[in-house]
N, C-alpha and C positions, 0 to 999 in steps of 0.2 A: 594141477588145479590150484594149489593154494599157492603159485610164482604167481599167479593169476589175480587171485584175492589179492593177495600181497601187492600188486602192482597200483590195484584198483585204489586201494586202501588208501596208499601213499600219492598219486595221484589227487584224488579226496581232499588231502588234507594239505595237499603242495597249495603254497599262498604266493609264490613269487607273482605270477601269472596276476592274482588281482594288483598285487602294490605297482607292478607295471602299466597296469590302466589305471589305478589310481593318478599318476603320477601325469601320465597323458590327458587324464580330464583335467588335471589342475593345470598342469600349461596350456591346452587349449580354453579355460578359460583366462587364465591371464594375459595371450594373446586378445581376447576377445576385448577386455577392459582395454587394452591397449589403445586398437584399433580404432574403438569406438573414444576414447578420449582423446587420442588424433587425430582425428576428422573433427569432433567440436572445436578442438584448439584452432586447427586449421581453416574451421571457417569464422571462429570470431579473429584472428588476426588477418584475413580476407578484410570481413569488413570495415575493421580498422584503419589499413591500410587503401582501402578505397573512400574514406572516409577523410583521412590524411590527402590523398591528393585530390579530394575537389575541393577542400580547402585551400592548399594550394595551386589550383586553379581560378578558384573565387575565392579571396582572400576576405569580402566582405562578408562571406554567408558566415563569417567561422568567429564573430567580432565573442557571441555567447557561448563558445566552446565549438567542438566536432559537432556538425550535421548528424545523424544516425538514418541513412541512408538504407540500413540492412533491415 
């Protein structure tokens, strides 16, 4: 009975187990920050770039700068 206690005890008080899910919510939020600020970047250099070619497609529409098309 008291291997028992003793087990439980120690068990209790073992922390590896949380620093390990710590450690997992922090990379999956920095994944998340990623993600998400790859997809803004990717769709403002989208517009950009669609924006760049119907300027150079109509070279007149662009005399006051890029169209903003998006």
């Amino acid at each position: 009975m008291t291997n028992l206690k003793l087990a439980v005890k120690n068990f209790w008080h073992d922390e590896e187990g949380a620093t390990a899910i710590e450690y997992g919510l922090l990379a999956a939020l920095i994944a998340v920050v990623i993600i998400v600020g790859a997809s803004l970047l990717g769709n403002n250099l989208n517009c950009l770039f669609k924006n760049i070619a119907a300027c150079l497609g109509n070279p007149s529409s662009c005399k006051a700068g890029l169209p903003t098309a998006c």
